[in-house]
C-alpha positions as CSV (number, residue, x, y, z in Angstrom):
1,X,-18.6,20.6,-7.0
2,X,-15.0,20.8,-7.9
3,X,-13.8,18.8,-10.7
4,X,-10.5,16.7,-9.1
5,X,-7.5,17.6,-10.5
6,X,-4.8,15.4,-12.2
7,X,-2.2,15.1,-9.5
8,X,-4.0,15.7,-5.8
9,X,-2.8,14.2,-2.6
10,X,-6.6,12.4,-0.8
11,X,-6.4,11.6,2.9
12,X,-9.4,9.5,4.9
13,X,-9.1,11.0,8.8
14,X,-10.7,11.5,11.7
15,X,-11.3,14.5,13.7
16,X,-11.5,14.7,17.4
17,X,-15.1,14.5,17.5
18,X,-14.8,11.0,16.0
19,X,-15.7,12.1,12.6
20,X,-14.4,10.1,9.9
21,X,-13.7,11.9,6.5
22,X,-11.7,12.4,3.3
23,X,-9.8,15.4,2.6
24,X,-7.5,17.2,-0.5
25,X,-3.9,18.0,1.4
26,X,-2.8,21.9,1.1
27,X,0.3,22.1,2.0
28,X,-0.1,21.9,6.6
29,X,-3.8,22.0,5.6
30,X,-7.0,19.3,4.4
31,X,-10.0,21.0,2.8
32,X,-12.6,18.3,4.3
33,X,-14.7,16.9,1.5
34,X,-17.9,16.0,2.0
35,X,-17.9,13.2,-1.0
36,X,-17.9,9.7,-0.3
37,X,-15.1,7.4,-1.4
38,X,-17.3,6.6,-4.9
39,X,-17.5,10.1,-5.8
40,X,-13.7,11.0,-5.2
41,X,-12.6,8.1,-7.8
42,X,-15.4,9.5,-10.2
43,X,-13.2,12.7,-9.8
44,X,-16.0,14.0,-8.4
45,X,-15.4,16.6,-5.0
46,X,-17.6,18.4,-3.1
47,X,-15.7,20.6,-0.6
48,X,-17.7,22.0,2.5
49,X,-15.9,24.8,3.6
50,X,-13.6,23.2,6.6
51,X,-10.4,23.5,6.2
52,X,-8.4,21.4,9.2
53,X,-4.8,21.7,10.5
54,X,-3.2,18.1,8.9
55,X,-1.7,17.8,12.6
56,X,-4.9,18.1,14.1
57,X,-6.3,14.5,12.6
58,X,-5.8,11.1,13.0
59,X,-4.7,9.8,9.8
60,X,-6.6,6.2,8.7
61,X,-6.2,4.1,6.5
62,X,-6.8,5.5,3.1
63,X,-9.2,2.9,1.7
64,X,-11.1,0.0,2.9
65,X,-10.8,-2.6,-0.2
66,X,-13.0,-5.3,0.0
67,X,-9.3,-7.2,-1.6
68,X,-5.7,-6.6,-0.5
69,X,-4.0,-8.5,-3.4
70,X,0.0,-8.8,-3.4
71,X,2.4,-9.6,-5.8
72,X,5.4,-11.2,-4.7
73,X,8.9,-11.7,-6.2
74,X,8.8,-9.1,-8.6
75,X,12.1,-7.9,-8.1
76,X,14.9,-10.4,-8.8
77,X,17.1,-9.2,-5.9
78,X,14.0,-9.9,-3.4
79,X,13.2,-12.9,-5.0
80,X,16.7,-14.5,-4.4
81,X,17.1,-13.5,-0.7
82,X,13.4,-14.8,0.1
83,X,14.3,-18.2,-1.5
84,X,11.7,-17.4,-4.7
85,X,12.6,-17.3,-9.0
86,X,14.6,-14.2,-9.8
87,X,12.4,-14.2,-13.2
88,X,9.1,-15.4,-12.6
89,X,7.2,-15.8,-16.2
90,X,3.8,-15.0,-14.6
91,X,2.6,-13.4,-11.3
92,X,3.3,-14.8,-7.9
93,X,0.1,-14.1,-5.7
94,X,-1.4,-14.1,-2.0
95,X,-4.1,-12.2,-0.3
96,X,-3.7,-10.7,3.1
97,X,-6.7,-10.2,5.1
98,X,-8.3,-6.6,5.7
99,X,-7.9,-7.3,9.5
100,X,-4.0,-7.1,8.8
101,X,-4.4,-3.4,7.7
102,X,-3.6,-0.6,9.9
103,X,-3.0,3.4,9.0
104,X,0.5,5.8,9.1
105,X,1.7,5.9,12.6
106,X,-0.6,2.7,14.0
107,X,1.7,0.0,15.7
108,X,3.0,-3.6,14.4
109,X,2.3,-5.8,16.7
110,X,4.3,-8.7,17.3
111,X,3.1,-12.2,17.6
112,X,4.5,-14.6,20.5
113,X,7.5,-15.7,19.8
114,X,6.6,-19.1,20.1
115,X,4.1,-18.6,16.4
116,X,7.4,-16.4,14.6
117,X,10.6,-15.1,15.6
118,X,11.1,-13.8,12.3
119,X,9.2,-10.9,11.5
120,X,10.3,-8.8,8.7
121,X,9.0,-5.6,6.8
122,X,9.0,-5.0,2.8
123,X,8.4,-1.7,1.8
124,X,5.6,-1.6,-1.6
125,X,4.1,0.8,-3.6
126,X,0.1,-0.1,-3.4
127,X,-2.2,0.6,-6.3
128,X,-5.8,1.7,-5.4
129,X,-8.3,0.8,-8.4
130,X,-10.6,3.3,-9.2
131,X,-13.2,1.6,-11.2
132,X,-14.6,-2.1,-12.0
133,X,-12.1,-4.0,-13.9
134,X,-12.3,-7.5,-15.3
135,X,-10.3,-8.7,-18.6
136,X,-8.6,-6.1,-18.9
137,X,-5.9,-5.2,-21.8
138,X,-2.7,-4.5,-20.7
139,X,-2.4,-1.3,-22.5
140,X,-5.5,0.2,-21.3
141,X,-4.6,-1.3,-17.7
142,X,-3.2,2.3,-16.1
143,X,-6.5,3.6,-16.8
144,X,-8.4,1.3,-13.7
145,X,-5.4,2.6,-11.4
146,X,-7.7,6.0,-9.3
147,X,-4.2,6.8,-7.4
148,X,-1.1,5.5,-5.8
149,X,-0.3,4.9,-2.0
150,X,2.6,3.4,0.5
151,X,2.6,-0.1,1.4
152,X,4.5,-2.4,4.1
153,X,4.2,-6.0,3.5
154,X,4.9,-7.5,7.1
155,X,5.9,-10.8,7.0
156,X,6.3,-13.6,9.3
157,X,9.8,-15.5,7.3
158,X,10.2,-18.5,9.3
159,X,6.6,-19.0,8.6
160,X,6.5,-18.3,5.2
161,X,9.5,-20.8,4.3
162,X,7.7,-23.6,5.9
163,X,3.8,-23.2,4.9
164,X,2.6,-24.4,1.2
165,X,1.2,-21.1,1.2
166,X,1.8,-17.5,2.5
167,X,-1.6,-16.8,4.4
168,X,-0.6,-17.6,7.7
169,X,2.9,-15.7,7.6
170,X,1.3,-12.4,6.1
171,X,-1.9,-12.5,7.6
172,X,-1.7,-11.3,11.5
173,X,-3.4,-8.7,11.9
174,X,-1.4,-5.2,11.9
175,X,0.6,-6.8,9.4
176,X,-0.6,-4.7,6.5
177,X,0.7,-0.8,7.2
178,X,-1.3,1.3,4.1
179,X,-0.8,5.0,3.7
180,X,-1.0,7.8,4.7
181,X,-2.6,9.4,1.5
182,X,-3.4,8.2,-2.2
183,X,-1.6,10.2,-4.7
184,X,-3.4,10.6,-8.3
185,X,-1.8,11.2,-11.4
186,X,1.5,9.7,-10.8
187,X,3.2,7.2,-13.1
188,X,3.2,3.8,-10.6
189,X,5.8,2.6,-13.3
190,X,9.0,5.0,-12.3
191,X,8.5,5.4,-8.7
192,X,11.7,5.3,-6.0
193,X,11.2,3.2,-2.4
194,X,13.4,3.8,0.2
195,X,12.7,2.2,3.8
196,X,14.5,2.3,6.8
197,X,14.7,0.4,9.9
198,X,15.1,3.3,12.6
199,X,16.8,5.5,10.2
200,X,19.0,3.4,8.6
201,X,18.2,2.4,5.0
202,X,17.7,-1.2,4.7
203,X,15.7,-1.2,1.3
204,X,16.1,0.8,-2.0
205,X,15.0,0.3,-5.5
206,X,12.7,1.5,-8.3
207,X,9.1,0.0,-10.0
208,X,11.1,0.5,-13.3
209,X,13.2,-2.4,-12.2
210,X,10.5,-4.8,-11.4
211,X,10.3,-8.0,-13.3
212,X,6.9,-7.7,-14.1
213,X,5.8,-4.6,-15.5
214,X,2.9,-2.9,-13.3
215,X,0.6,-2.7,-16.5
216,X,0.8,-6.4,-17.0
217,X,0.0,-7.4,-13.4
218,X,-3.3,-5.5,-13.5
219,X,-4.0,-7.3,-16.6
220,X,-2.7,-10.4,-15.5
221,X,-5.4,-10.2,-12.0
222,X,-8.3,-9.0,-13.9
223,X,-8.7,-12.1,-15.9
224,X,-8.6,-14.1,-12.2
225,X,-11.0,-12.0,-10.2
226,X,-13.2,-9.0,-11.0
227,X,-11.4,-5.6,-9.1
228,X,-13.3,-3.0,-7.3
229,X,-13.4,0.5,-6.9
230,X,-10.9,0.6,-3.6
231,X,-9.4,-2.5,-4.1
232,X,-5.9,-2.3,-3.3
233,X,-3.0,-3.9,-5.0
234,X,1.1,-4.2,-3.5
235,X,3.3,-4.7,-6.3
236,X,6.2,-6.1,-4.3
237,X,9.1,-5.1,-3.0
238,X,12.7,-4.6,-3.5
239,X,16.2,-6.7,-2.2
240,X,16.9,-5.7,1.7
241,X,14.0,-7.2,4.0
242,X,15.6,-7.7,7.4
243,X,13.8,-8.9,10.7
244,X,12.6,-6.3,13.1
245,X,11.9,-6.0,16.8
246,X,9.8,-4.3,19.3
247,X,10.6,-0.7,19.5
248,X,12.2,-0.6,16.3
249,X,10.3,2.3,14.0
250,X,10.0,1.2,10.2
251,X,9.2,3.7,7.2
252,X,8.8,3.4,3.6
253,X,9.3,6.2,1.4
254,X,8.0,6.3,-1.9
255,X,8.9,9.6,-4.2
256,X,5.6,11.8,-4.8
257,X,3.6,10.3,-2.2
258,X,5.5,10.6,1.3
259,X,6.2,8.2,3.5
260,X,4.5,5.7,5.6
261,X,5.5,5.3,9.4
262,X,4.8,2.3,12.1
263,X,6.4,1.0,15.1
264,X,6.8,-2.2,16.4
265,X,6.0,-3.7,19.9
């Protein structure tokens, strides 16, 4: 057993036998790990002796939460173009589905037009809680967090501005693009997001510049519902969501993780 090191990039693939694994990421390499996803967030790793080309897998989805929880309008800028409270004084929350999620490289699939003509992307950086957490202090809340990962919060706006709630604008499925990897041992609180919109930057910011400080969120959802191992929460996004259309190619990068890629059709 190997002891899981502070900062290590974790992948969940499958090979071309149709086996479905995690992995540590060397460099164009993953050492396959024959740990389940509750021993990798006890920083527990068992590595059986396969190492596998990175381009020779299909990348899924890092996780399968049993919650996706998002946090919206916690970025002033964002706020105001979306219609929300540049300063929010507690959370803004929705769920998305687990249908909605789909891995690096999987396709956005557009909805008739006659549901939405307005489908937009907001790049995120996702937590991914590595132990139980319920009531938890604020100061202590960084140490429920098992890793960090890349995020795109597709959203249906012309649905969103007319439903009391969010659920039907952010819950088609493929509208939840997670990935590619988790990152451990970063600081969630100073982390740069760029996306672009077939190369073209369309969003930038910085979690340092969120309204709400990532600490308080996780305490702020622990008192509402108990969090699981897995369980993955999007922190929001920054100003610049813009629509996009089929054959456009969207990708969020975040700094010390990488960068999550998806096109639309």
């Amino acid at each position: 057993m190997q002891v899981l090191q502070k900062t290590q990039t974790i992948v969940r693939y499958q090979t071309q036998n149709g086996k479905v694994s995690y992995g540590m990421v060397e460099d164009d390499d993953i050492l396959q790990l024959s740990s389940d996803f509750s021993e990798i967030v006890n920083h527990e790793l068992n590595f059986d002796g396969v190492r596998i080309k990175y381009s020779d897998v299909k990348i899924l989805e890092p996780v399968v939460p049993s919650k996706l929880i998002n946090f919206g309008w916690t970025y002033a800028g964002h706020a105001i173009e979306t219609g929300g409270k540049a300063h929010l004084k507690e959370p803004f929350l929705f769920l998305k589905p687990t249908s909605s999620i789909i891995p690096d490289q999987g396709n956005i699939i557009l909805p008739p037009s006659d549901l939405t003509d307005q489908v937009e992307m907001e790049g995120e950086v996702a937590l991914i809680i590595g132990k139980q957490a319920k009531n938890v202090r604020e100061e202590e809340a960084l140490d429920y967090v098992f890793g960090c990962t890349i995020f795109n919060d597709v959203t249906a706006r012309d649905l969103t501005k007319k439903d009391p709630q969010f659920t039907r604008g952010k819950g088609f499925d493929t509208f939840g693009p997670l990935g590619p990897c988790i990152v451990t041992g970063i600081d969630p609180t100073n982390l740069q997001i760029v996306t672009r919109l077939n190369g073209e930057v369309v969003q930038e910011g910085n979690t340092n510049q969120m309204s709400l400080s990532i600490p308080y969120l996780i305490s702020w959802i622990s008192q509402v519902m108990t969090l699981e191992p897995g369980d993955v929460l999007a922190t929001g996004s920054p100003s610049g969501s813009c629509p996009m259309k089929s054959g456009d190619r969207v990708e969020v990068e975040v700094e010390k993780i990488g960068r999550l890629s998806n096109y639309v059709k």
